[in-house]
C-alpha positions in Angstrom: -3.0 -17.4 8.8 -2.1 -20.0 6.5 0.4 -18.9 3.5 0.6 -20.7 -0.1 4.8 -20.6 0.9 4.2 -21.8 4.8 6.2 -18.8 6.0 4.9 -17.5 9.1 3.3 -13.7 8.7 5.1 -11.0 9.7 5.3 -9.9 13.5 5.0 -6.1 12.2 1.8 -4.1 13.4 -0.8 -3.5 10.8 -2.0 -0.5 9.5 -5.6 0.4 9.2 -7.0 2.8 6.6 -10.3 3.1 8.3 -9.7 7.0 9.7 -9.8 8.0 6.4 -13.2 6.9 4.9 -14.5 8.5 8.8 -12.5 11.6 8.3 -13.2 11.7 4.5 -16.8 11.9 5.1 -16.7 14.1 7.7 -14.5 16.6 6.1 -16.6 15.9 3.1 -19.8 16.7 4.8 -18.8 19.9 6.5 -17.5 21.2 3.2 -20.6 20.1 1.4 -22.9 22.1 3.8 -20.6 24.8 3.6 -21.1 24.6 -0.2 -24.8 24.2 0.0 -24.3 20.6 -1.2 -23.8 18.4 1.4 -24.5 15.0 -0.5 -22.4 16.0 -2.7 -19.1 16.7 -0.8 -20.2 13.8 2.1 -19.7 11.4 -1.6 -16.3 13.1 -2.6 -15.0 13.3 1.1 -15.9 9.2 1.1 -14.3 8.9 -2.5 -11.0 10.5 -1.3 -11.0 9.0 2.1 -11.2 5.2 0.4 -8.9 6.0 -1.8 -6.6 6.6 1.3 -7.8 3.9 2.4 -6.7 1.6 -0.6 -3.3 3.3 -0.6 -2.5 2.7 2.9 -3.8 -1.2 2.3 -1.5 -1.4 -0.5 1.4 0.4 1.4 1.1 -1.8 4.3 0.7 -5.5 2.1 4.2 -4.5 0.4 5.9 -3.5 3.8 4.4 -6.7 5.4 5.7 -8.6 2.0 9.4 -6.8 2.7 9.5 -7.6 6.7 9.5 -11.4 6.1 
């Protein structure tokens, strides 16, 4: 990976925020038909789940920024 400041990335493991949108939309989708409206929870369980998503991208792009 090339860098604007030619600093090699960081050696630190990633995270990934992908278990979140799957477990979002589950969660969301057993709720839903719980609820007697599964679209509607399957959307809000893969609103949630992205925005866990975004907030573990954005936690692990500062830690990676930190660990240089």
């Amino acid at each position: 990976m090339n860098n604007a400041d030619k600093t090699p990335p960081s050696d630190r493991p990633r995270f990934g925020g992908g278990i979140f949108l799957f477990l979002g939309l589950l969660a969301g989708s057993i709720i839903g038909i719980a609820l007697n409206e599964a679209s509607i929870g399957m959307m809000a369980g893969f609103g949630v789940g992205g925005l866990l998503a975004i907030l573990v991208w954005i936690f692990d792009r500062k830690r990676g920024e930190e660990g240089r």
